[in-house]
PDB file with one MODEL, atoms N, CA, C and O in Angstrom:
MODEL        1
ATOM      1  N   UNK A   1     268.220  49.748  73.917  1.00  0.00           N
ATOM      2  CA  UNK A   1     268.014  48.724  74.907  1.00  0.00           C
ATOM      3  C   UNK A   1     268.449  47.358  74.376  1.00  0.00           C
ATOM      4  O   UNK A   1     269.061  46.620  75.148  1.00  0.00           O
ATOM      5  N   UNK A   2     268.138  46.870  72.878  1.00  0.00           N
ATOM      6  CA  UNK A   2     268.538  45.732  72.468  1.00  0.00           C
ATOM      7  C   UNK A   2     270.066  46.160  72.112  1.00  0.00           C
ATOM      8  O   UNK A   2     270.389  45.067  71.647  1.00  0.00           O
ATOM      9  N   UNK A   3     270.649  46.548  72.051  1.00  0.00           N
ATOM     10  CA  UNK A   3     271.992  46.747  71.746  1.00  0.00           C
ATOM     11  C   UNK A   3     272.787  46.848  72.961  1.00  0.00           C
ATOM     12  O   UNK A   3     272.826  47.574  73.953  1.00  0.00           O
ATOM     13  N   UNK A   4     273.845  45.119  72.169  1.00  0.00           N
ATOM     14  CA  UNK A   4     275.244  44.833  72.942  1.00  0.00           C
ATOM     15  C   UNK A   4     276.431  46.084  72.768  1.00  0.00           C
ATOM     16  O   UNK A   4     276.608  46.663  71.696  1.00  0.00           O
ATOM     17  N   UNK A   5     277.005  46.306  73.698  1.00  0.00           N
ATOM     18  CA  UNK A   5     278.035  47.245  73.087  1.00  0.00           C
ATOM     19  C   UNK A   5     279.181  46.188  73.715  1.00  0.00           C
ATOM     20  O   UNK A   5     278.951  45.004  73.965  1.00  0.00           O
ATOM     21  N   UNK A   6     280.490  46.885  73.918  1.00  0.00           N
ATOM     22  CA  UNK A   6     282.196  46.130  73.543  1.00  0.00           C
ATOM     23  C   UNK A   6     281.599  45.240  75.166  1.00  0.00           C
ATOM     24  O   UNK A   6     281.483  44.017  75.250  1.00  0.00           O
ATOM     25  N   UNK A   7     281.304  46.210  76.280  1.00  0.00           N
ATOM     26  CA  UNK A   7     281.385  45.584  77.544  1.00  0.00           C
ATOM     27  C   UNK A   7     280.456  44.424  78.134  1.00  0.00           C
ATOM     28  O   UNK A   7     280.703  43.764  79.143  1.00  0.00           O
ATOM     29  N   UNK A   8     279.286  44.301  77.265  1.00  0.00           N
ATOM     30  CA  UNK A   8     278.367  43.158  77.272  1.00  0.00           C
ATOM     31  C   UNK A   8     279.027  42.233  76.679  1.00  0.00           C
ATOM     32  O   UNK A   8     278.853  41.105  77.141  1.00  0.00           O
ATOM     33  N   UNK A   9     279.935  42.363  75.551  1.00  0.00           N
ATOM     34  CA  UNK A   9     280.108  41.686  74.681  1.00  0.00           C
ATOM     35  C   UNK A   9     281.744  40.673  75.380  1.00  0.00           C
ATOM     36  O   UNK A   9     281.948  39.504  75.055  1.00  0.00           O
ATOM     37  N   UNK A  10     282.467  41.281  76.106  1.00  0.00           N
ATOM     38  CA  UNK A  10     283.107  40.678  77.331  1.00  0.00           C
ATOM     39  C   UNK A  10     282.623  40.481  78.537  1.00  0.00           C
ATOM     40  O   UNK A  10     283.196  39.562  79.122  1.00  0.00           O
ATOM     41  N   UNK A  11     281.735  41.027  79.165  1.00  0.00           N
ATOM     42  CA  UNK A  11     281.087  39.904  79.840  1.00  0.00           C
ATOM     43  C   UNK A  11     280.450  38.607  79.467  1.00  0.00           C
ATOM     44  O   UNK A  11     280.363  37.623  80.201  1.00  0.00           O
ATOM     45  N   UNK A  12     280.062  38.706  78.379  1.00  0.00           N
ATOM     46  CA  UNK A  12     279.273  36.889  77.693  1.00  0.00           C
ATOM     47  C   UNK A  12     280.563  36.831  77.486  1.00  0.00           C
ATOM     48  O   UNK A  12     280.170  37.996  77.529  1.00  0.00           O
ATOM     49  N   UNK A  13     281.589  36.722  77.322  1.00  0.00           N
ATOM     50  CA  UNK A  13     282.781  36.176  76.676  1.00  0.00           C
ATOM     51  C   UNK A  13     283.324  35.561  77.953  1.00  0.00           C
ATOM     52  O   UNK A  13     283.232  34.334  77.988  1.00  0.00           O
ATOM     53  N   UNK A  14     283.974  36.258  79.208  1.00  0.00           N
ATOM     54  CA  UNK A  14     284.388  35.808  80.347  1.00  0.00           C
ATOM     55  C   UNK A  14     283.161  34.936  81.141  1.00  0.00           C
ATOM     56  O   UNK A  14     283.621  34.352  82.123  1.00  0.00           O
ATOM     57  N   UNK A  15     282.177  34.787  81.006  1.00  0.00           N
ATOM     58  CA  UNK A  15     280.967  33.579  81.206  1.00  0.00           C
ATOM     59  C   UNK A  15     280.738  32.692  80.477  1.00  0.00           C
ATOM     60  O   UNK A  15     279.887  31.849  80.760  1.00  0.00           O
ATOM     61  N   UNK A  16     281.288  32.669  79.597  1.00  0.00           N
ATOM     62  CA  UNK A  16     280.868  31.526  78.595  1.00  0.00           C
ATOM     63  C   UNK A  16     282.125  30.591  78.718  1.00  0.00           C
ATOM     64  O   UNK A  16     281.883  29.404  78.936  1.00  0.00           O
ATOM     65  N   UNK A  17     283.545  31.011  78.596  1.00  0.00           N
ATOM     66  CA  UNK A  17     285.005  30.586  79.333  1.00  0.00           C
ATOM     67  C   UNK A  17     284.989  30.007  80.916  1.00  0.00           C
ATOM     68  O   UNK A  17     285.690  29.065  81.286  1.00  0.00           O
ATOM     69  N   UNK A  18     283.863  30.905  81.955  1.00  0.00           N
ATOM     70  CA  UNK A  18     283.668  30.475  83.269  1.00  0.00           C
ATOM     71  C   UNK A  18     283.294  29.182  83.245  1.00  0.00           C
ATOM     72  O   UNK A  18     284.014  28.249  83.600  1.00  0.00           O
ATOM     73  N   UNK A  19     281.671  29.053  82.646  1.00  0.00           N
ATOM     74  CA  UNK A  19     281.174  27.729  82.684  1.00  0.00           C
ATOM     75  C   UNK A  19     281.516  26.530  81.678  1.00  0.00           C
ATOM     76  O   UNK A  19     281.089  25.391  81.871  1.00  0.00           O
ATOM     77  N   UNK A  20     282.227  26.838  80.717  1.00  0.00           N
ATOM     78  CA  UNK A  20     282.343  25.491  79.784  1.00  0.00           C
ATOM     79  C   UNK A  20     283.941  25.769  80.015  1.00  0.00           C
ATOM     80  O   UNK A  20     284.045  25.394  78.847  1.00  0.00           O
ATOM     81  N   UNK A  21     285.414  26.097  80.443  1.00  0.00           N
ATOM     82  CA  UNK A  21     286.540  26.084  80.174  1.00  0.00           C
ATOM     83  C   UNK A  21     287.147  26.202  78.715  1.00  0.00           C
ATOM     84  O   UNK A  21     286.679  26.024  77.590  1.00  0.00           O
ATOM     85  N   UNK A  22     288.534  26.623  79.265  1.00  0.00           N
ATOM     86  CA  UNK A  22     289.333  26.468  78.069  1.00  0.00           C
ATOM     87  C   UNK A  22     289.119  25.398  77.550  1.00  0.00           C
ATOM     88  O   UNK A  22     288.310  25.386  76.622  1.00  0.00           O
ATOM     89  N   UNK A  23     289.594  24.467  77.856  1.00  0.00           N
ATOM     90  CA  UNK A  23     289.573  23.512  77.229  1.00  0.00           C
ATOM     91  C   UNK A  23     288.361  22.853  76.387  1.00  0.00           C
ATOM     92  O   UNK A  23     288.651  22.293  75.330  1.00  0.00           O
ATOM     93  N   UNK A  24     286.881  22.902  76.855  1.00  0.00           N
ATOM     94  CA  UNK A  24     285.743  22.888  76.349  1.00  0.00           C
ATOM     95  C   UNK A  24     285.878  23.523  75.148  1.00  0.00           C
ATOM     96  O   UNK A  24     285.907  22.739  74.198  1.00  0.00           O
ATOM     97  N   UNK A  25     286.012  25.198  74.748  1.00  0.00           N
ATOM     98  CA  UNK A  25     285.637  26.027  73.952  1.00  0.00           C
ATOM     99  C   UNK A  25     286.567  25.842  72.918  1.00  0.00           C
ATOM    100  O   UNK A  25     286.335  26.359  71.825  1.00  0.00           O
ATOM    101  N   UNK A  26     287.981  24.926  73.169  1.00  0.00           N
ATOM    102  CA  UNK A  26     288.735  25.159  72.105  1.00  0.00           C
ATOM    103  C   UNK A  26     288.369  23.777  71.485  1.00  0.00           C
ATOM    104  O   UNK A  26     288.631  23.559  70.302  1.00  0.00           O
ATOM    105  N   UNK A  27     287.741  22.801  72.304  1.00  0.00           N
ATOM    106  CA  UNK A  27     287.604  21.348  71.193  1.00  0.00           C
ATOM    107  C   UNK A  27     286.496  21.947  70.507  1.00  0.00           C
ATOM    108  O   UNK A  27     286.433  22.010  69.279  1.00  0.00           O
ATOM    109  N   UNK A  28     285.876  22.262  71.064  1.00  0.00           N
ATOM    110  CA  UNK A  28     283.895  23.046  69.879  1.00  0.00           C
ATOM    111  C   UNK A  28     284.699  23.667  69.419  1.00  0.00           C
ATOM    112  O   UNK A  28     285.247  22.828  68.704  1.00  0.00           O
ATOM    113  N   UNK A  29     285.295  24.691  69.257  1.00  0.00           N
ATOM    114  CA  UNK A  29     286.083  25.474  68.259  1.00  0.00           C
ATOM    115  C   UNK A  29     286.558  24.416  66.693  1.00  0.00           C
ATOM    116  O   UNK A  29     286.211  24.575  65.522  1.00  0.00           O
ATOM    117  N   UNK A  30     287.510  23.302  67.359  1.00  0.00           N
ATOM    118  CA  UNK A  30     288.190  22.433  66.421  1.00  0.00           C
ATOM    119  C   UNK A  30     287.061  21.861  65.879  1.00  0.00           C
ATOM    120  O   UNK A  30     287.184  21.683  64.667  1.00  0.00           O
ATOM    121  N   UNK A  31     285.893  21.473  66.387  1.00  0.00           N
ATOM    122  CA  UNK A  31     285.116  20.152  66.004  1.00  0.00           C
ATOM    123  C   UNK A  31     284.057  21.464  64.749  1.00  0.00           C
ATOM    124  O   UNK A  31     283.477  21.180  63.701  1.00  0.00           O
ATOM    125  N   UNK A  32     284.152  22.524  65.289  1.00  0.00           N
ATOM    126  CA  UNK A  32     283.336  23.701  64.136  1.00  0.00           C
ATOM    127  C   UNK A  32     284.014  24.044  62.863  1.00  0.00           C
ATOM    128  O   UNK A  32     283.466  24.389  61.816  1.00  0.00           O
ATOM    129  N   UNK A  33     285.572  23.870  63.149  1.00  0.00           N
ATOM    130  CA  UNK A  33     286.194  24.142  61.935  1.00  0.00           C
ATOM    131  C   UNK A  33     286.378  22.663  61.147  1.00  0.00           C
ATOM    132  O   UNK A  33     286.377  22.665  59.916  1.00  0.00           O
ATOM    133  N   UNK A  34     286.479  21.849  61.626  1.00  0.00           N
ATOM    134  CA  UNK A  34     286.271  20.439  60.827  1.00  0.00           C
ATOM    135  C   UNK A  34     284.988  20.441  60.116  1.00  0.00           C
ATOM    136  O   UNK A  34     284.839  20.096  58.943  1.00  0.00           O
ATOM    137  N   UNK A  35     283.662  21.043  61.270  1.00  0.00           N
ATOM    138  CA  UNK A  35     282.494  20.679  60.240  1.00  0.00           C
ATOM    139  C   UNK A  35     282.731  21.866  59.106  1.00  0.00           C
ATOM    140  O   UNK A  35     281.980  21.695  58.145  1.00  0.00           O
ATOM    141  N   UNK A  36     283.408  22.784  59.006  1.00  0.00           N
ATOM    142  CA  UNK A  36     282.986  23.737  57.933  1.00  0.00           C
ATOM    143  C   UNK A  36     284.007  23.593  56.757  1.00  0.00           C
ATOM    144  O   UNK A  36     283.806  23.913  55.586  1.00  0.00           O
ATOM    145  N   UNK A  37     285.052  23.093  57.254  1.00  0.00           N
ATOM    146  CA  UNK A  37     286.361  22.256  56.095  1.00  0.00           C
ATOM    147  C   UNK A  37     285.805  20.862  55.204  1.00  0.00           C
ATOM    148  O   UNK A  37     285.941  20.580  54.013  1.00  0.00           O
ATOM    149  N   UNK A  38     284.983  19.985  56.564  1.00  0.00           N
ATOM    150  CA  UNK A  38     283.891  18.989  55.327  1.00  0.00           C
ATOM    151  C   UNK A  38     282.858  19.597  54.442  1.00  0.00           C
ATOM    152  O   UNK A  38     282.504  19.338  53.292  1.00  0.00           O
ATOM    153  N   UNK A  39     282.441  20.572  55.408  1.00  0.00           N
ATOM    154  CA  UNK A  39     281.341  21.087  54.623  1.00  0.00           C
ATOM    155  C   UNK A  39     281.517  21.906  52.788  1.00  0.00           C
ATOM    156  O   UNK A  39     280.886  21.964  51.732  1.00  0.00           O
ATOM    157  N   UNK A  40     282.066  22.115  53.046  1.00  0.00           N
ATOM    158  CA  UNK A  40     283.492  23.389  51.540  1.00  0.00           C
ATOM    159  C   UNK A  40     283.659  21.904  50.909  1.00  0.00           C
ATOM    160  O   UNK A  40     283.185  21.706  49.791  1.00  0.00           O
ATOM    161  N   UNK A  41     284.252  20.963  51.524  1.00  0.00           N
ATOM    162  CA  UNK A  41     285.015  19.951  50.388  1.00  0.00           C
ATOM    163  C   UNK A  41     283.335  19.132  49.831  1.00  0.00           C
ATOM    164  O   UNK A  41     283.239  18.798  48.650  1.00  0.00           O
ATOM    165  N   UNK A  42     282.508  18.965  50.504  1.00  0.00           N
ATOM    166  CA  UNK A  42     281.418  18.683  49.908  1.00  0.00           C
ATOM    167  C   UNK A  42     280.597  19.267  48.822  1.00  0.00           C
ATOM    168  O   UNK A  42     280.008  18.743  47.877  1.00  0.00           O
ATOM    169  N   UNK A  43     280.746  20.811  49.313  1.00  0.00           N
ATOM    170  CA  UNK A  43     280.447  21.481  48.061  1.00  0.00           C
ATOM    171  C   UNK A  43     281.335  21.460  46.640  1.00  0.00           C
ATOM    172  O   UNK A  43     280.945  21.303  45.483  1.00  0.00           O
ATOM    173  N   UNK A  44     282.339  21.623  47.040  1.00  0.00           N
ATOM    174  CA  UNK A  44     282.811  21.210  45.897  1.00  0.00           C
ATOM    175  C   UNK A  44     283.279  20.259  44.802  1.00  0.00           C
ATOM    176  O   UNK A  44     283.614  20.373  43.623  1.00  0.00           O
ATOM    177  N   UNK A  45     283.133  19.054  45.886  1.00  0.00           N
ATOM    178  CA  UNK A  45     282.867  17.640  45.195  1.00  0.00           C
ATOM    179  C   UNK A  45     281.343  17.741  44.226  1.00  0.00           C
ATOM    180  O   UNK A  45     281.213  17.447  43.037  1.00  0.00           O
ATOM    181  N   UNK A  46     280.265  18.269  45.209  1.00  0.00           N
ATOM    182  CA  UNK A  46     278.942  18.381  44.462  1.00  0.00           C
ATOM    183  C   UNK A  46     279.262  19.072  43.294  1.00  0.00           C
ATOM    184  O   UNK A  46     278.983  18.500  42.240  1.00  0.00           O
ATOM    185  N   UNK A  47     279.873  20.358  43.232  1.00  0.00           N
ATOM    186  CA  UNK A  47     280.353  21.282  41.915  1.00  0.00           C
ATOM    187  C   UNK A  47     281.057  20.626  40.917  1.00  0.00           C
ATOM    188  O   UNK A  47     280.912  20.916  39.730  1.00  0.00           O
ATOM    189  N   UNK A  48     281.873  19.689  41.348  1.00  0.00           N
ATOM    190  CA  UNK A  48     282.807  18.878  40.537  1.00  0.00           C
ATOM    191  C   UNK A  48     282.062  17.708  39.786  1.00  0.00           C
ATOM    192  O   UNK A  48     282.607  17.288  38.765  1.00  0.00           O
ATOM    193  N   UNK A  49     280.844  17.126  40.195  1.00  0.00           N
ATOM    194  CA  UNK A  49     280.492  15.655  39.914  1.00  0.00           C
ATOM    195  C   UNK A  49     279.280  16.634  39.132  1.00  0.00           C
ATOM    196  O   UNK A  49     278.661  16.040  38.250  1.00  0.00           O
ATOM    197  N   UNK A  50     278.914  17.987  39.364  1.00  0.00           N
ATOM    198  CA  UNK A  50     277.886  18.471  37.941  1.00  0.00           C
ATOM    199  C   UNK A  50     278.741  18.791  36.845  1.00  0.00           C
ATOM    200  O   UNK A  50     278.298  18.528  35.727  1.00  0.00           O
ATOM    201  N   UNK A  51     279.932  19.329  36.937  1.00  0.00           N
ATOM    202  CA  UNK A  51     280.407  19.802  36.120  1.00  0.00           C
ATOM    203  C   UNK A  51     280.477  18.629  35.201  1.00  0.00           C
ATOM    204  O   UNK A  51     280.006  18.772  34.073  1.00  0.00           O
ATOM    205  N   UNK A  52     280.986  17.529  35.527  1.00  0.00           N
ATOM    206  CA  UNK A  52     281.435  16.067  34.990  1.00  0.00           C
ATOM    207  C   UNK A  52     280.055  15.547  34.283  1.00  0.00           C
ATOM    208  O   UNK A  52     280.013  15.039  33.162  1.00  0.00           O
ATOM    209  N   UNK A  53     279.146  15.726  34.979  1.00  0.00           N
ATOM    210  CA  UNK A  53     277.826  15.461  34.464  1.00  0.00           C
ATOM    211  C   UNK A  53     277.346  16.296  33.349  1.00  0.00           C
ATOM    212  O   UNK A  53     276.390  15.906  32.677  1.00  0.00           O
ATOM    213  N   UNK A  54     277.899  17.346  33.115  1.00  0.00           N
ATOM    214  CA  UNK A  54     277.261  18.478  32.473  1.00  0.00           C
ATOM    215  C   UNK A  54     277.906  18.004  30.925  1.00  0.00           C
ATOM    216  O   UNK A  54     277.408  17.721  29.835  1.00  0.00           O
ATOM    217  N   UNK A  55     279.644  18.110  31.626  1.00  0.00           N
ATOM    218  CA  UNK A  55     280.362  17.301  29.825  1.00  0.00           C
ATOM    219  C   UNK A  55     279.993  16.094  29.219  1.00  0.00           C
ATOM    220  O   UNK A  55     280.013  15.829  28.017  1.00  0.00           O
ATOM    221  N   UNK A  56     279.669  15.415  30.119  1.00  0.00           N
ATOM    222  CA  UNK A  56     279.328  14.096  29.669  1.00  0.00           C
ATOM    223  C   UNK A  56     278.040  14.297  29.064  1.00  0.00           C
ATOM    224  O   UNK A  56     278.081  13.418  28.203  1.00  0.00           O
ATOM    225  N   UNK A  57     276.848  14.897  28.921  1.00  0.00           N
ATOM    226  CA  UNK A  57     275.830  14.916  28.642  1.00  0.00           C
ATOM    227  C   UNK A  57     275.812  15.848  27.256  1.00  0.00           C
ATOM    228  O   UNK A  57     275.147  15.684  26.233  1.00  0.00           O
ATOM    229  N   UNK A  58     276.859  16.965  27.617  1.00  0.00           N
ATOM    230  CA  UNK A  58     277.491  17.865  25.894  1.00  0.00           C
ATOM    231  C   UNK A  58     278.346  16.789  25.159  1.00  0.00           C
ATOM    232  O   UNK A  58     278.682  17.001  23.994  1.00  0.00           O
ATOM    233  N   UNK A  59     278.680  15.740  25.744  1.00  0.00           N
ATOM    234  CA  UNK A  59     279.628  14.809  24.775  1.00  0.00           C
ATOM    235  C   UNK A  59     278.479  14.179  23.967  1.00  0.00           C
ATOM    236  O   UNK A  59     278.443  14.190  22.737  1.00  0.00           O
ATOM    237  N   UNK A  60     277.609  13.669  24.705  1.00  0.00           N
ATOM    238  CA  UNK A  60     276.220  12.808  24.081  1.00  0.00           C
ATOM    239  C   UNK A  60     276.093  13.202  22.907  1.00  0.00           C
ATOM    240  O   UNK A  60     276.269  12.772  21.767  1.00  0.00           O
ATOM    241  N   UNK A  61     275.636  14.412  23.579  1.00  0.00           N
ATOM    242  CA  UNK A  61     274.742  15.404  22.495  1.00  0.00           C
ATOM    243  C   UNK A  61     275.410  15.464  21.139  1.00  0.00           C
ATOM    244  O   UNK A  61     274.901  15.187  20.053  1.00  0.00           O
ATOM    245  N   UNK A  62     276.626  15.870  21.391  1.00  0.00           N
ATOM    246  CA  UNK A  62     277.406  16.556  20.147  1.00  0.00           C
ATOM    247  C   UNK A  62     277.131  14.797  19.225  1.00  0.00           C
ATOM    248  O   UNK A  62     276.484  14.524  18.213  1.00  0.00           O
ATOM    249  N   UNK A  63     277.643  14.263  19.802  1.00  0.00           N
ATOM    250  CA  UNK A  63     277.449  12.381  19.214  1.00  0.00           C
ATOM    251  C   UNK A  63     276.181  12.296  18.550  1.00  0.00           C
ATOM    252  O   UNK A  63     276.252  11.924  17.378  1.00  0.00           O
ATOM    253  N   UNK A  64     275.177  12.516  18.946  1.00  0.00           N
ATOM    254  CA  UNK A  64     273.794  12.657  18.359  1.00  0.00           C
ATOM    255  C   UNK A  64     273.426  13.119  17.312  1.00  0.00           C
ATOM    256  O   UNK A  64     272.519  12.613  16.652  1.00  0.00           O
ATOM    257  N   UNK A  65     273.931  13.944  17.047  1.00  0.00           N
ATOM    258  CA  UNK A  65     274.260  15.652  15.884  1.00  0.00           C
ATOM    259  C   UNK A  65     274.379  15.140  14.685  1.00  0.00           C
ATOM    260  O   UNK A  65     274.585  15.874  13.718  1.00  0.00           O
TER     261      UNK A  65
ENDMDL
END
């Protein structure tokens, strides 16, 4: 009973195109792949600015020694 199969799964598809248009679904489309292209470059700025943090703090250290 809870299970979509292929033909539910084109009907929400041809209703969801009815009420918001082409044109609607393809800017949310663009504006979803922008947030997930910032989202990736954020992570990896965050990955990048520990890594930087991480040498800089083994540079200390070794200095200390």
């Amino acid at each position: 009973m809870g299970n979509i199969g292929w033909t539910g799964i084109i009907i929400i598809a041809i209703l969801v195109v009815i009420l918001f248009g082409k044109g609607k679904i393809s800017s949310i489309m663009g504006d979803l792949a922008k947030g997930i292209k910032s989202f990736k470059k954020g992570m990896s700025d965050d990955t990048s600015s520990k890594d930087e943090n991480n040498n800089n703090t083994d540079n200390s250290n070794s200095e200390n020694k």
